[in-house]
VMD Tcl script that builds the backbone (N, CA, C; Angstrom):
set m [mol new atoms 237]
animate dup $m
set s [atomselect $m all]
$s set {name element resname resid chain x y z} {
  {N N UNK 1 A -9.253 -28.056 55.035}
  {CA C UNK 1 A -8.272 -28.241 53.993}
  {C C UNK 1 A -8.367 -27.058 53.021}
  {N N UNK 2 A -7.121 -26.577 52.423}
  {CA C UNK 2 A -7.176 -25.596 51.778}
  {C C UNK 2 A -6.510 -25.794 50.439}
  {N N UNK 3 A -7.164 -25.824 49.319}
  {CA C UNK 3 A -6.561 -25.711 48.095}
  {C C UNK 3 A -6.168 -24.518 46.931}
  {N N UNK 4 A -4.586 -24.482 46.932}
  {CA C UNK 4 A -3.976 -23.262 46.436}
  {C C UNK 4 A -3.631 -23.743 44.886}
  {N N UNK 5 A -4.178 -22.795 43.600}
  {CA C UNK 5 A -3.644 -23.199 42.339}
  {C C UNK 5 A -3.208 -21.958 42.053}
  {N N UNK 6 A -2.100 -21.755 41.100}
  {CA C UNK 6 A -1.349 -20.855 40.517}
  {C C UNK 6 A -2.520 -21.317 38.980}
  {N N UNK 7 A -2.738 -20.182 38.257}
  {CA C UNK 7 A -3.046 -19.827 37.076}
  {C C UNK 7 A -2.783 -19.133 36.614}
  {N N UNK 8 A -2.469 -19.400 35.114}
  {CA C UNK 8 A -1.667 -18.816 33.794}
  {C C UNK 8 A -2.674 -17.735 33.193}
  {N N UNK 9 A -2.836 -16.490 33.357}
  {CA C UNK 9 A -3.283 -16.166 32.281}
  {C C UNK 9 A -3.191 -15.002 31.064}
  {N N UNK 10 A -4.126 -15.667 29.764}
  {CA C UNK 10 A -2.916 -14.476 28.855}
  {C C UNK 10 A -3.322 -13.364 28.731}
  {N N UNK 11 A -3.126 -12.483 28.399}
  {CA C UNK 11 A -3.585 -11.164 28.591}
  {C C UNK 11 A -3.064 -10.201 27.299}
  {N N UNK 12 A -4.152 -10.036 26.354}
  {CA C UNK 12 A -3.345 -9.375 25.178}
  {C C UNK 12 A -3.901 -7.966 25.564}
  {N N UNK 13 A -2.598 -7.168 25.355}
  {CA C UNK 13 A -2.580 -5.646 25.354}
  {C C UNK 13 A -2.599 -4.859 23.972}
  {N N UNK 14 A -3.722 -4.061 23.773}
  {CA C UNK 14 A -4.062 -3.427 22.466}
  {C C UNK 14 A -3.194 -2.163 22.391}
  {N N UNK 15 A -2.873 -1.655 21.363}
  {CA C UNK 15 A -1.776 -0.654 21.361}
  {C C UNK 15 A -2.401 0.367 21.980}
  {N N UNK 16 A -3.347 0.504 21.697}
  {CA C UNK 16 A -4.386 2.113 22.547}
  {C C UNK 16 A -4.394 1.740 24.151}
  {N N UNK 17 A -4.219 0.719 24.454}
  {CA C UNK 17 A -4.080 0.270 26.127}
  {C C UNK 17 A -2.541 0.877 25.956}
  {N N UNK 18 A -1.795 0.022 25.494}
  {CA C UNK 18 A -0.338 0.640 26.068}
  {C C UNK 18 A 0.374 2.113 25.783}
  {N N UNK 19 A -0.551 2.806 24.958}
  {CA C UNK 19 A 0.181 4.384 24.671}
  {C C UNK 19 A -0.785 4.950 26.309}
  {N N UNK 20 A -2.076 4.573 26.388}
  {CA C UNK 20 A -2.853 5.085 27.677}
  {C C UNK 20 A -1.986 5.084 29.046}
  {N N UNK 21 A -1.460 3.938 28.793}
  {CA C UNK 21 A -0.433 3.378 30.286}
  {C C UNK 21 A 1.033 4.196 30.001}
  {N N UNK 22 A 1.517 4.151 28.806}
  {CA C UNK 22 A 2.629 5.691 28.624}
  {C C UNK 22 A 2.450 6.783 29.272}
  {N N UNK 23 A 0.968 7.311 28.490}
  {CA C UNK 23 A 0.691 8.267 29.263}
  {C C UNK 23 A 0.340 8.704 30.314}
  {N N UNK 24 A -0.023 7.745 31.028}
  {CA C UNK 24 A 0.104 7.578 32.476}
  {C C UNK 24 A 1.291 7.530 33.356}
  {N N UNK 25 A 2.200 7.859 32.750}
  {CA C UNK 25 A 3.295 7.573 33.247}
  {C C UNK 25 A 4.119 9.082 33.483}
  {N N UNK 26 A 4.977 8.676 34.553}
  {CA C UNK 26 A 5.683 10.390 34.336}
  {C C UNK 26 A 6.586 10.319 33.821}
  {N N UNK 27 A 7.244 11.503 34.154}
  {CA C UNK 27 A 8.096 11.707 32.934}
  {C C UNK 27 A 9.443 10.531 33.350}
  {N N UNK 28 A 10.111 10.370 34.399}
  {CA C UNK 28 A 10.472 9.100 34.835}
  {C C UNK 28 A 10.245 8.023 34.620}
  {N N UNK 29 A 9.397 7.673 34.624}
  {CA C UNK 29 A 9.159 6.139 34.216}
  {C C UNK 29 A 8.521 6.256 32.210}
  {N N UNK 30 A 8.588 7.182 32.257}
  {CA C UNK 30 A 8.633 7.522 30.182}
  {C C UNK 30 A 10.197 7.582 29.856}
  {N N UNK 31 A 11.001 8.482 30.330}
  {CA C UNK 31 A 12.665 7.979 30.391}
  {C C UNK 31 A 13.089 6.237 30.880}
  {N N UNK 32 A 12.581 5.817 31.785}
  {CA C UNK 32 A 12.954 4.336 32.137}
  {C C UNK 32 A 12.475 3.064 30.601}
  {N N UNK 33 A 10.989 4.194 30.141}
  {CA C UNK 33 A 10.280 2.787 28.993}
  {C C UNK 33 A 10.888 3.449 28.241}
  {N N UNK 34 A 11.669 4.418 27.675}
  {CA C UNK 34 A 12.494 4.481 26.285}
  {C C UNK 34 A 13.603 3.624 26.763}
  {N N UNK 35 A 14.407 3.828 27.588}
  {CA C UNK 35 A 15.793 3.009 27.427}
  {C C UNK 35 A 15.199 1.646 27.411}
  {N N UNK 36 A 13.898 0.912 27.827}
  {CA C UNK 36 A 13.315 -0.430 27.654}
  {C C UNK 36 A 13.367 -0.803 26.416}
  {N N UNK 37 A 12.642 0.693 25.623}
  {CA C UNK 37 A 12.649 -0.131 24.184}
  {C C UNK 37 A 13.773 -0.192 23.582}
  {N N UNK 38 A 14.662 1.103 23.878}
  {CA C UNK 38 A 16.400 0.601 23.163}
  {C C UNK 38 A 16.847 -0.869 23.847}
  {N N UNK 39 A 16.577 -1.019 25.097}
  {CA C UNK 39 A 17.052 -2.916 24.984}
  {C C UNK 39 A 16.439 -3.583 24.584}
  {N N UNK 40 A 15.248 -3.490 24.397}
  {CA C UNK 40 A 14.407 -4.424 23.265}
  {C C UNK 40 A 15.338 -4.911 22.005}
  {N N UNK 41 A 15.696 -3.634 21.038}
  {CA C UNK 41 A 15.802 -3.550 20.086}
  {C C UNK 41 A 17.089 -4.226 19.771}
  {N N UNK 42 A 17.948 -4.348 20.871}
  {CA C UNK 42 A 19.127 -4.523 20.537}
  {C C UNK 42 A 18.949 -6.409 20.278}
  {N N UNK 43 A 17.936 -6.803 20.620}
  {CA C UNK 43 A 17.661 -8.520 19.951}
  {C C UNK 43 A 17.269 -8.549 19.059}
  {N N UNK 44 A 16.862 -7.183 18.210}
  {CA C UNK 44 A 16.050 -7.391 16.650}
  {C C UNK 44 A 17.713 -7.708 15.842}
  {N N UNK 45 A 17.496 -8.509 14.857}
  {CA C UNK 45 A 18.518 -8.887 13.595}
  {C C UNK 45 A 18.737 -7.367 12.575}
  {N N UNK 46 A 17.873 -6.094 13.222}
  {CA C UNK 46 A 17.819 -5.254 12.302}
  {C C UNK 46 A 17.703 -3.732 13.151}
  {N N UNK 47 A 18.542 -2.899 12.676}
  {CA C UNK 47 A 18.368 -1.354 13.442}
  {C C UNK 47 A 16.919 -1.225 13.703}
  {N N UNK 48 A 16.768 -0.308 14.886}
  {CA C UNK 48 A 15.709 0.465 15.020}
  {C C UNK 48 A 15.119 1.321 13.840}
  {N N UNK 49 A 15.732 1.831 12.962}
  {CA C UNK 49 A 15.491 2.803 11.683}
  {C C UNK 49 A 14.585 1.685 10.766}
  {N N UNK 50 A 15.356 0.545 10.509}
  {CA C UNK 50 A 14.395 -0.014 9.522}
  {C C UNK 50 A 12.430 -0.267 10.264}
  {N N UNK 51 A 12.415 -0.914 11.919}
  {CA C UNK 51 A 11.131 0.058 11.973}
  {C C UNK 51 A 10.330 1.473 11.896}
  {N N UNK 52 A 11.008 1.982 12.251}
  {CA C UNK 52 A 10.926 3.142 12.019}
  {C C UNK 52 A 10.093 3.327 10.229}
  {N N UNK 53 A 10.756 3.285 9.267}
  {CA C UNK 53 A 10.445 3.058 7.874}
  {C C UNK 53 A 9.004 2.132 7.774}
  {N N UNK 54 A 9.024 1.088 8.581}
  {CA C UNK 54 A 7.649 0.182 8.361}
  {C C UNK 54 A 6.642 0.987 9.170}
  {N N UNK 55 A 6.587 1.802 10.384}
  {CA C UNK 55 A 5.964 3.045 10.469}
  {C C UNK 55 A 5.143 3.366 9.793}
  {N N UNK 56 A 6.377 4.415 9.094}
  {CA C UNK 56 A 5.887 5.577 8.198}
  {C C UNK 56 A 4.841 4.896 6.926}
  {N N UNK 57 A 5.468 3.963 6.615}
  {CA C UNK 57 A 4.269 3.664 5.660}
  {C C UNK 57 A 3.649 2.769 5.799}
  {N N UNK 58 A 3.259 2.069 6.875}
  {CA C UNK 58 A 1.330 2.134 7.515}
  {C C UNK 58 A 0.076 2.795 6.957}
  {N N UNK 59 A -0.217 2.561 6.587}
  {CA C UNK 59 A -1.481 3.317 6.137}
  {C C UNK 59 A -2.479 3.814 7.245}
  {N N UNK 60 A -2.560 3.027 8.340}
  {CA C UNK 60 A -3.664 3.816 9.336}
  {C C UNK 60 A -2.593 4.803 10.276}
  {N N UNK 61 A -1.616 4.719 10.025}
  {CA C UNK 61 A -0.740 6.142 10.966}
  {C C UNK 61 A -0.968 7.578 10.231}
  {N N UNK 62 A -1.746 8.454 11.073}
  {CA C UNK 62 A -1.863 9.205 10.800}
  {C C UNK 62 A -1.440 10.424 11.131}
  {N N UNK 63 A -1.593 11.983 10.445}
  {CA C UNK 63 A -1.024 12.806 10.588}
  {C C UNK 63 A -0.529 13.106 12.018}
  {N N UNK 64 A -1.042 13.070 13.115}
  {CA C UNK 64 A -1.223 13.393 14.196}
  {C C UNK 64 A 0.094 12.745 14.779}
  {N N UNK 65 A -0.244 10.877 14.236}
  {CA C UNK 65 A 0.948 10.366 14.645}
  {C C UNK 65 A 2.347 10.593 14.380}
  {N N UNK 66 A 2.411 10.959 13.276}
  {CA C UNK 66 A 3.791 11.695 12.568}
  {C C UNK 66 A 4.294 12.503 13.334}
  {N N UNK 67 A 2.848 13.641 13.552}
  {CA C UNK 67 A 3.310 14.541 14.536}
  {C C UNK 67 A 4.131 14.404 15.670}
  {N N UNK 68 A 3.661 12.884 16.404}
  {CA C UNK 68 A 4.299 12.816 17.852}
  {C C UNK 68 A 5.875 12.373 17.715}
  {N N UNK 69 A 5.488 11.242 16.413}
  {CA C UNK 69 A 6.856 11.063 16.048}
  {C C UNK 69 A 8.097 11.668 15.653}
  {N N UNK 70 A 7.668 13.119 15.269}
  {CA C UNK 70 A 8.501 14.437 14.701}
  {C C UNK 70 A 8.755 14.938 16.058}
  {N N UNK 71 A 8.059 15.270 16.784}
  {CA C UNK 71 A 8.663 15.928 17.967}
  {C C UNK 71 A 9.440 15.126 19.079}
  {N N UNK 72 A 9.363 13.569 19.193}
  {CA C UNK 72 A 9.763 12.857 20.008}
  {C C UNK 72 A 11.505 13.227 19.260}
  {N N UNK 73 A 11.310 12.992 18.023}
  {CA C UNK 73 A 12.397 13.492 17.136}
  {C C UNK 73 A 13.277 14.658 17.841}
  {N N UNK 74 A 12.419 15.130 17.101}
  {CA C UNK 74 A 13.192 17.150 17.345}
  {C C UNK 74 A 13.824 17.247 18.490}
  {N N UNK 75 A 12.982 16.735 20.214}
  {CA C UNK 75 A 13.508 16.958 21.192}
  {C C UNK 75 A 14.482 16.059 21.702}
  {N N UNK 76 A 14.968 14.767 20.877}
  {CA C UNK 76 A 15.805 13.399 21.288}
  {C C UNK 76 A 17.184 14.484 20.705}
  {N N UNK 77 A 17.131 15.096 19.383}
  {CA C UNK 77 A 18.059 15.742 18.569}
  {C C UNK 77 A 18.322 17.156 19.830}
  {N N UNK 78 A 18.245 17.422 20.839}
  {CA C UNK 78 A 17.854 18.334 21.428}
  {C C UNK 78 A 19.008 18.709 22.913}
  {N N UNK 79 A 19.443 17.023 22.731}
  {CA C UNK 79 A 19.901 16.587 23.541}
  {C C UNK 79 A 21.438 16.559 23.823}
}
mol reanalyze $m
mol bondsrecalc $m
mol representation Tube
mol addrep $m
């Protein structure tokens, strides 16, 4: 006799796990997870910009991060 169970389990992902798995990613499937997060966004009650703003003033985002955020910038404007 053989007994089969399906199990649930939860699995929380830390933000330093999911920028690692970005970067793991090519440049294809980094084009596929931006248009992910523009459909994300389109269920928020509020533009993408107003996160954007809760961002910037974070206190543990740091210079570096700005940085990535300025150039993700520069090169979206690029387009």
């Amino acid at each position: 006799m053989e007994l089969k169970k399906n199990v649930d389990i939860a699995v929380e992902i830390t933000p330093e796990e999911v920028a690692k798995l970005f970067c793991d990613m090519n440049s294809r499937e980094q084009a596929v997870f931006f248009n992910s997060v523009y459909d994300q966004t389109l269920k928020w009650d509020r533009p993408f910009c107003f996160q954007l703003q809760s961002i910037i003033e974070e206190d543990v985002l740091r210079i570096s991060g700005k940085n990535i955020m300025s150039q993700i910038g520069e090169y979206g404007d690029s387009v």
